[in-house]
C-alpha positions as CSV (number, residue, x, y, z in Angstrom):
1,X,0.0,0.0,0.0
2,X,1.4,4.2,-0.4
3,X,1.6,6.1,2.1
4,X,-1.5,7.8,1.0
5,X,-3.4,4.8,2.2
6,X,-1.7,4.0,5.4
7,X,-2.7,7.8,6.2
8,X,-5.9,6.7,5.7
9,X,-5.6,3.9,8.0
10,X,-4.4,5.7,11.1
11,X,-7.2,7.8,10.7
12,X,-9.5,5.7,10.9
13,X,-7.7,4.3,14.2
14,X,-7.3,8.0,14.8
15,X,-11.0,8.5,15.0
16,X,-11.5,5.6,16.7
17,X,-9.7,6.3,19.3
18,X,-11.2,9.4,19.6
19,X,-15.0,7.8,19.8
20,X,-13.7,5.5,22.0
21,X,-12.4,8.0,24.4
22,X,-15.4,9.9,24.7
23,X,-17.8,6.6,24.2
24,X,-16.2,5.5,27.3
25,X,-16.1,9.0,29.2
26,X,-19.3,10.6,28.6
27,X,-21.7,7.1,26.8
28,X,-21.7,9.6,23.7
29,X,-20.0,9.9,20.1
30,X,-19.7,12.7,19.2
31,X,-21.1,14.4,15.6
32,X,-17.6,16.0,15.1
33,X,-16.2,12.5,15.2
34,X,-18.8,10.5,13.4
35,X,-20.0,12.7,11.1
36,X,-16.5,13.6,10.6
37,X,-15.3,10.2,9.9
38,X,-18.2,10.0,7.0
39,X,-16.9,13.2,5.2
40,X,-13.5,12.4,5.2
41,X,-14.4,8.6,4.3
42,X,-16.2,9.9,1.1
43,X,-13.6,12.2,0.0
44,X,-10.9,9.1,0.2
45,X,-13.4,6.9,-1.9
46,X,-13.7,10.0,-4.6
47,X,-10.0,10.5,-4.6
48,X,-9.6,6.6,-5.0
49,X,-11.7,6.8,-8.1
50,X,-10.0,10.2,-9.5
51,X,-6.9,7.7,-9.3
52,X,-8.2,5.1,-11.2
53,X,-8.2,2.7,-8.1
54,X,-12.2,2.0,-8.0
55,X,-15.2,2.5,-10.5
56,X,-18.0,4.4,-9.7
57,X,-20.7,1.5,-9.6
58,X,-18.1,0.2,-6.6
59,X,-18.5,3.6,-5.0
60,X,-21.8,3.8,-5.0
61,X,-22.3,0.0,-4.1
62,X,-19.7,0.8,-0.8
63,X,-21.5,4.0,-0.1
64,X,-25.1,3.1,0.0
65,X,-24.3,-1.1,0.9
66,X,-22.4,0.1,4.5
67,X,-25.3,2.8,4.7
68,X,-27.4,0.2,4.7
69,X,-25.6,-2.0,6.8
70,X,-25.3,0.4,9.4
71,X,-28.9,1.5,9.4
72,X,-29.6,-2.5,10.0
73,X,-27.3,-2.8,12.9
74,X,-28.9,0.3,14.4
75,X,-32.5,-0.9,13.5
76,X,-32.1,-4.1,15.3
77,X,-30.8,-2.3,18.4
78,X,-27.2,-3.3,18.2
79,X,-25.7,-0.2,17.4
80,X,-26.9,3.5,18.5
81,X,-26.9,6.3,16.6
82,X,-23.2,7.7,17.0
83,X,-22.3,3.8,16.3
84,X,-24.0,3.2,13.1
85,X,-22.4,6.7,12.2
86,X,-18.8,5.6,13.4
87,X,-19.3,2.2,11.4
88,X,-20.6,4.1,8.1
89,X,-17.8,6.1,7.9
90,X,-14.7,3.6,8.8
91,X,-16.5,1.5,5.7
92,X,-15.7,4.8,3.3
93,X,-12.3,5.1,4.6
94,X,-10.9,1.7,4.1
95,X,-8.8,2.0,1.0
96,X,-9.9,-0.6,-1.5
97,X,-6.3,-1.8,-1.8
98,X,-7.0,-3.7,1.7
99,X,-9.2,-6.5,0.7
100,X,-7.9,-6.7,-2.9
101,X,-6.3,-10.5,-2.1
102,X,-10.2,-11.3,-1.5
103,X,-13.0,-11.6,-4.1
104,X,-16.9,-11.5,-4.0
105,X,-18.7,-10.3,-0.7
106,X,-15.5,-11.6,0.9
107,X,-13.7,-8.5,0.1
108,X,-16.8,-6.0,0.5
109,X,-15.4,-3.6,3.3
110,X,-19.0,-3.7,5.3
111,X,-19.7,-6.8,5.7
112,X,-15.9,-7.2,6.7
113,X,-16.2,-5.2,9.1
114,X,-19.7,-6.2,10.8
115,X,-18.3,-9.8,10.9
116,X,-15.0,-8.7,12.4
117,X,-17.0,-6.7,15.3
118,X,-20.1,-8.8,15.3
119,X,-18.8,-12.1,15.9
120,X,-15.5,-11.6,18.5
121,X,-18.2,-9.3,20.5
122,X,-20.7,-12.3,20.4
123,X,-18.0,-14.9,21.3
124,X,-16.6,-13.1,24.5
125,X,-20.0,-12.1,25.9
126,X,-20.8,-15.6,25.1
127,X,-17.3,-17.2,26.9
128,X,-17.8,-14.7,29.6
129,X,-21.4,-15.9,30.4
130,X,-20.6,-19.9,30.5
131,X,-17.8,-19.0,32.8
132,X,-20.0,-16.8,35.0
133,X,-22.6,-20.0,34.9
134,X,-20.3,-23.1,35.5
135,X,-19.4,-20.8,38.8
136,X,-22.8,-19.6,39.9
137,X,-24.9,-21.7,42.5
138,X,-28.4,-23.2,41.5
139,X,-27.4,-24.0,38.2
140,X,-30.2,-26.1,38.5
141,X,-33.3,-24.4,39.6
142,X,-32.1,-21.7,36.5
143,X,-32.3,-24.7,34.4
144,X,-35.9,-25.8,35.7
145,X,-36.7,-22.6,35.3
146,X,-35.9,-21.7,31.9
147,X,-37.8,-25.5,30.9
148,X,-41.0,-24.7,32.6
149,X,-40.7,-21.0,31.1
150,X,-39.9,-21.8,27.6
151,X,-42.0,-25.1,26.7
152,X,-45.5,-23.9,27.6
153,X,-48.4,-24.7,25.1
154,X,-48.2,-21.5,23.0
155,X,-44.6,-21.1,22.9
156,X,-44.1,-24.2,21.7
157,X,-46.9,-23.9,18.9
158,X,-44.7,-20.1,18.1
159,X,-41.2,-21.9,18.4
160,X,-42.7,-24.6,15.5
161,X,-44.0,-22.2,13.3
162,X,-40.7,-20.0,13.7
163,X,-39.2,-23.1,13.3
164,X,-41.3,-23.6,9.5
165,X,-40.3,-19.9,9.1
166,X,-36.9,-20.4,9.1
167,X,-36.2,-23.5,6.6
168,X,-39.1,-21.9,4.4
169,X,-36.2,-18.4,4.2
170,X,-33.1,-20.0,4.6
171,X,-34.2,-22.7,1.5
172,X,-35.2,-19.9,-0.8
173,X,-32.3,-17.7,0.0
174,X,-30.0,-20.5,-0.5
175,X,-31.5,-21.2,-3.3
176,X,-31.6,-17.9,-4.7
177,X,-27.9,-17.1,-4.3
178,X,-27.1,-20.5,-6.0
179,X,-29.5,-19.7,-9.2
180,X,-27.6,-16.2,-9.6
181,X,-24.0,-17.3,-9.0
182,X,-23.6,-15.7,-5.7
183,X,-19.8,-16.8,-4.8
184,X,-19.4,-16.7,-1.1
185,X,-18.2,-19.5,1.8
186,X,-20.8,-21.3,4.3
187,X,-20.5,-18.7,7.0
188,X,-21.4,-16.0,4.8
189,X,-24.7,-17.7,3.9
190,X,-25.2,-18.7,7.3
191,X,-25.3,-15.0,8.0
192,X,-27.4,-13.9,5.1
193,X,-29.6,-16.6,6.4
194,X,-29.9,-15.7,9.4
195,X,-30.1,-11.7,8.8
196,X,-33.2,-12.7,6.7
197,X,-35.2,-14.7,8.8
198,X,-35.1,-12.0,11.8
199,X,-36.2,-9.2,8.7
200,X,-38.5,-11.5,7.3
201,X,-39.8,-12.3,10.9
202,X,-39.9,-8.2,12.1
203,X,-42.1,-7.6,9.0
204,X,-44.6,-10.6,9.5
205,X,-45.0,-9.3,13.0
206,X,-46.9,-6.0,11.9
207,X,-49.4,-8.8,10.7
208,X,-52.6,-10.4,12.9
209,X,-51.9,-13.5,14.0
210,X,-55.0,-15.4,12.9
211,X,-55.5,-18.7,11.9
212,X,-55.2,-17.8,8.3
213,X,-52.2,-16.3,8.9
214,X,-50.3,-19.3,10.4
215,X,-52.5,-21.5,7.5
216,X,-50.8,-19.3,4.6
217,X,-47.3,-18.6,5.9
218,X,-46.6,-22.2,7.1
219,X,-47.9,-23.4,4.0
220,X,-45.4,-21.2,1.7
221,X,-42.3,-21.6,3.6
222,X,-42.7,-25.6,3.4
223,X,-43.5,-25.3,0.1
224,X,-40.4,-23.3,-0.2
225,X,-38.6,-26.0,1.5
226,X,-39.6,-28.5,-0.6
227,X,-39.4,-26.9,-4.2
228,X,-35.7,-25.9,-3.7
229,X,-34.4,-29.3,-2.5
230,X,-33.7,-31.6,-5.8
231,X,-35.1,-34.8,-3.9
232,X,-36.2,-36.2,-1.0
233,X,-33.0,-36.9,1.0
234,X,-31.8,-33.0,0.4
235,X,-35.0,-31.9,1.9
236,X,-34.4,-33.9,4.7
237,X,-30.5,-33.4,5.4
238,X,-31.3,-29.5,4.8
239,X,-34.4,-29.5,7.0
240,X,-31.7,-31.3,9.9
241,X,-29.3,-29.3,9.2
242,X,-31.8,-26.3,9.7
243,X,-33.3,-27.9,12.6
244,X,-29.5,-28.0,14.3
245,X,-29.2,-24.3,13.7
246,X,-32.4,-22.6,14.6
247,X,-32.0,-25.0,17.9
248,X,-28.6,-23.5,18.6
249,X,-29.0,-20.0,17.3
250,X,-32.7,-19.4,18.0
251,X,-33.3,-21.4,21.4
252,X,-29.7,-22.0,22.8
253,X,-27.7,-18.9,22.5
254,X,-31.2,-16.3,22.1
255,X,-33.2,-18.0,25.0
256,X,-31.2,-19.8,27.2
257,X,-28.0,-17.2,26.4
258,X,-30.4,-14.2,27.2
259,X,-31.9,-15.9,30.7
260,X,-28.7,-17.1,32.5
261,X,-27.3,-12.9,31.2
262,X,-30.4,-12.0,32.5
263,X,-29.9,-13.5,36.2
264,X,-25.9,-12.7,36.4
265,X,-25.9,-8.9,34.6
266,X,-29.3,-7.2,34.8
267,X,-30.0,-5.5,38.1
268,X,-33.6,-4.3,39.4
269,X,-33.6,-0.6,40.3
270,X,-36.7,1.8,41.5
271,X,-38.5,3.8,39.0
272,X,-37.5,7.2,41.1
273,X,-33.8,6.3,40.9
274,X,-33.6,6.3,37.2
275,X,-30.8,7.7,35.3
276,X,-30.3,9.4,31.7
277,X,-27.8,7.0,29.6
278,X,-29.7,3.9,32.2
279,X,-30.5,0.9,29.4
280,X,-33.6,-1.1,30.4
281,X,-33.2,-4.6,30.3
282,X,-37.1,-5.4,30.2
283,X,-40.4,-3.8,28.0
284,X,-43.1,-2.3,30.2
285,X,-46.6,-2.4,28.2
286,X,-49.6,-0.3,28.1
287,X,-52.3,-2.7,28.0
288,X,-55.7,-1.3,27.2
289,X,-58.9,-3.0,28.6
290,X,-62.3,-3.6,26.7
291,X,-64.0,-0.7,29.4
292,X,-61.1,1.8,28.3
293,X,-59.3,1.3,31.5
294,X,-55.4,1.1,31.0
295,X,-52.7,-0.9,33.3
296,X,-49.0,-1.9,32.4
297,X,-47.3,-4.8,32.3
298,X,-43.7,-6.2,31.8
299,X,-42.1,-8.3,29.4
300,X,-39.1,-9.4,28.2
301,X,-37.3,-7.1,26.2
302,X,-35.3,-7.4,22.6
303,X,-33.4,-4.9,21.0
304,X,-35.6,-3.3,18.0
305,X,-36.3,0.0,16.8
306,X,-39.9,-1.9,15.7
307,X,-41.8,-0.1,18.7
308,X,-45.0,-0.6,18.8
309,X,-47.2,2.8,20.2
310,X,-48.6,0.8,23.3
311,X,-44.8,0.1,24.5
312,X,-43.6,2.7,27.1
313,X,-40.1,1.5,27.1
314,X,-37.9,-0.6,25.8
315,X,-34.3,-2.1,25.8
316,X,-32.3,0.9,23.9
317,X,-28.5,0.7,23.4
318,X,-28.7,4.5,23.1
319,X,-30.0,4.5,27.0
320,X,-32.8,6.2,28.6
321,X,-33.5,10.0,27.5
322,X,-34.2,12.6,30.3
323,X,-37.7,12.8,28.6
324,X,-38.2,8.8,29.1
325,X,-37.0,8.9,32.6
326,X,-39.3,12.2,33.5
327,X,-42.1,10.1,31.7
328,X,-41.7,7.0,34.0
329,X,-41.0,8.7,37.0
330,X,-44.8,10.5,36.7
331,X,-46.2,7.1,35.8
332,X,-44.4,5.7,38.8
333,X,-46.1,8.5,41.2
334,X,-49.3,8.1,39.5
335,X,-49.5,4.0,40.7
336,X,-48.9,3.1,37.0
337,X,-46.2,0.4,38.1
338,X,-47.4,-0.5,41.2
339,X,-47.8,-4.1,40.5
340,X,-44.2,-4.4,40.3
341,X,-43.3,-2.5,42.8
342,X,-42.3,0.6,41.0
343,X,-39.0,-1.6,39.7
344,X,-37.7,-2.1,36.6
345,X,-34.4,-4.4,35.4
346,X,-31.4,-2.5,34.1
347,X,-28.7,-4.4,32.0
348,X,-24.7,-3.1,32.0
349,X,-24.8,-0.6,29.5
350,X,-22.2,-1.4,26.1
351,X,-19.9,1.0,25.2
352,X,-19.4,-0.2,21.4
353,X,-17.0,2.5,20.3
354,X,-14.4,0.2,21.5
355,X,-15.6,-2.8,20.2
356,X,-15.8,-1.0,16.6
357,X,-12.2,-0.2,17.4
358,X,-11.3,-3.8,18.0
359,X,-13.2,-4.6,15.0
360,X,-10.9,-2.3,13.0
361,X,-8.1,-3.4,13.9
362,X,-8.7,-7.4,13.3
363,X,-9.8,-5.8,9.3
364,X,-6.7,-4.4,9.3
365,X,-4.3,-6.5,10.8
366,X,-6.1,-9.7,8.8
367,X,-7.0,-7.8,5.8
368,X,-10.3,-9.5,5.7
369,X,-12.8,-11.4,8.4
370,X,-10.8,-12.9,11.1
371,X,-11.6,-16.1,10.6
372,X,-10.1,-16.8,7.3
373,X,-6.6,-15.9,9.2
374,X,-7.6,-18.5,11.9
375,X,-8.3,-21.2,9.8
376,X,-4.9,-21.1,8.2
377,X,-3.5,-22.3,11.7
378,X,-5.2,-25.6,11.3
């Protein structure tokens, strides 16, 4: 690479450092940083085309793809704002030279990047948490409980439908990439598999969930299953191997993951002693009765920026705004909360500048996602 573009490189560690240092200090990124990082990251990709290094149909693929990547990550609740902003603009200033020993989505600077922050993130919160459970007491009882909790009647009848969901998507993305030539490796569909079914799933849940619904979507998705297997046994070693994975992805790491984090992180604090930046761990409900009369319950929350107009709050990466906590407190004086005791569960709040940095350095140092530089060690 020229010096040019290993200028560009330490300042994109340059303005990570920076988000991370005022992530950390005040739970904020800053616009001057962000927004910064965006300008500067689409005058490098102009300048790269001015020099002959990229076309414009790349340009405009990188600009709009990592704006649309980052929009997803903040839309599902991963990012917030000032992250999504950060992770647009370290996508612009990547030069292109960086991934050019890769081809296909492989070497597509966004995706790099989401798998190279995604993934560590996921397996250290996920090392962290088993460790935290092999030395916790009542392993047990947390067991009993998450059974009884998880294979009632209805939730069962949901989880088999999600189940019918997910082979009916993942067959007809699979398929889909295959018919168009789609070149990438079995993680990378895994993801785009994955990434659809929770879309697909977020859309169908602005739907009614009647009869005919269940009758109609059930019916396409196995119909799905079936058309875009060549025979019998392909249908059934691909509805296995999508068994195995929604178990592990959709029941292992989302429900058991989530209750044994729940337990060991969240803590329960009083309504009055809420705190701007404070990231609720829980939904609280307005429930609305056939005589017009209102009361409010909890559930358990999921990152989404999907909120419906009946949900007061909800888990937030951003935290809770002055105006949110002012607006609880009042309910909580006015006996709004009173059936659970004017509490509500707070979970650790992430500070993901740093992971982002983290995330940019592992593209950097491997040039690529991670993993590929792992594998060569076996």
């Amino acid at each position: 690479m020229s010096h040019y573009e290993y200028f560009l490189i330490f300042l994109a560690l340059g303005f990570c450092g920076y988000a991370s240092y005022t992530d950390l200090k005040t739970q904020r990124i800053r616009n001057f940083c962000s927004l910064g990082l965006l300008y500067v990251g689409t005058l490098s990709q102009l300048m790269a085309w001015y020099l002959g290094a990229t076309t414009p149909f790349y340009l405009l693929g990188l600009f709009f793809g990592s704006g649309l990547i980052a929009f997803a990550l903040y839309w599902f609740g991963i990012f917030s704002p000032g992250d999504a902003k950060l992770f647009w603009g370290l996508c612009l200033i990547f030069p292109v030279s960086l991934f050019r020993s890769l081809s296909g989505t492989l070497g597509f600077a966004p995706l790099v990047l989401a798998l190279n922050i995604i993934v560590p993130y996921s397996a250290a919160v996920l090392g962290y948490l088993l460790f935290k459970f092999v030395s916790m007491p009542n392993k047990l009882e947390l067991l009993r409980h998450f059974v009884r909790s998880n294979f009632q009647k209805a939730k069962v009848i949901e989880s088999l439908f999600s189940l019918i969901l997910f082979i009916g998507v993942g067959a007809a993305l699979i398929s889909l990439l295959r018919h168009i030539g789609w070149e990438s490796d079995t993680f990378l569909d895994l993801v785009f598999v994955l990434v659809a079914f929770t879309m697909v799933q977020k859309l169908l849940s602005l739907l009614p969930k009647t009869p005919a619904y269940y009758a109609i979507i059930g019916l396409a998705c196995f119909c799905l299953g079936i058309q875009a297997a060549p025979s019998l046994s392909a249908f059934l070693a691909s509805f296995a191997f999508f068994l195995a994975l929604y178990f592990l992805v959709f029941f292992v790491a989302k429900q058991l993951i989530l209750s044994v984090a729940s337990v060991m992180l969240d803590s329960t604090v009083e309504v009055s002693r809420l705190q701007p930046g404070m990231v609720p761990a829980e939904q609280i409900v307005r429930v609305e009765q056939p005589d017009g009369s209102t009361y409010y319950e909890k559930r358990r929350g999921e990152f989404s920026r999907g909120r419906g107009e009946n949900i007061v709050i909800a888990p937030d990466p951003a935290g809770l705004t002055a105006e949110e906590v002012d607006r609880l407190q009042n309910l909580a004086v006015a006996g709004a909360f009173a059936e659970f005791g004017n509490q509500i569960k707070i979970q650790p709040a992430i500070r993901f500048a740093p992971i982002i940095t983290v995330g940019v350095l592992l593209t950097i140092l491997c040039q690529g996602p991670f993993y590929l530089k792992l594998m060569q060690f076996f």
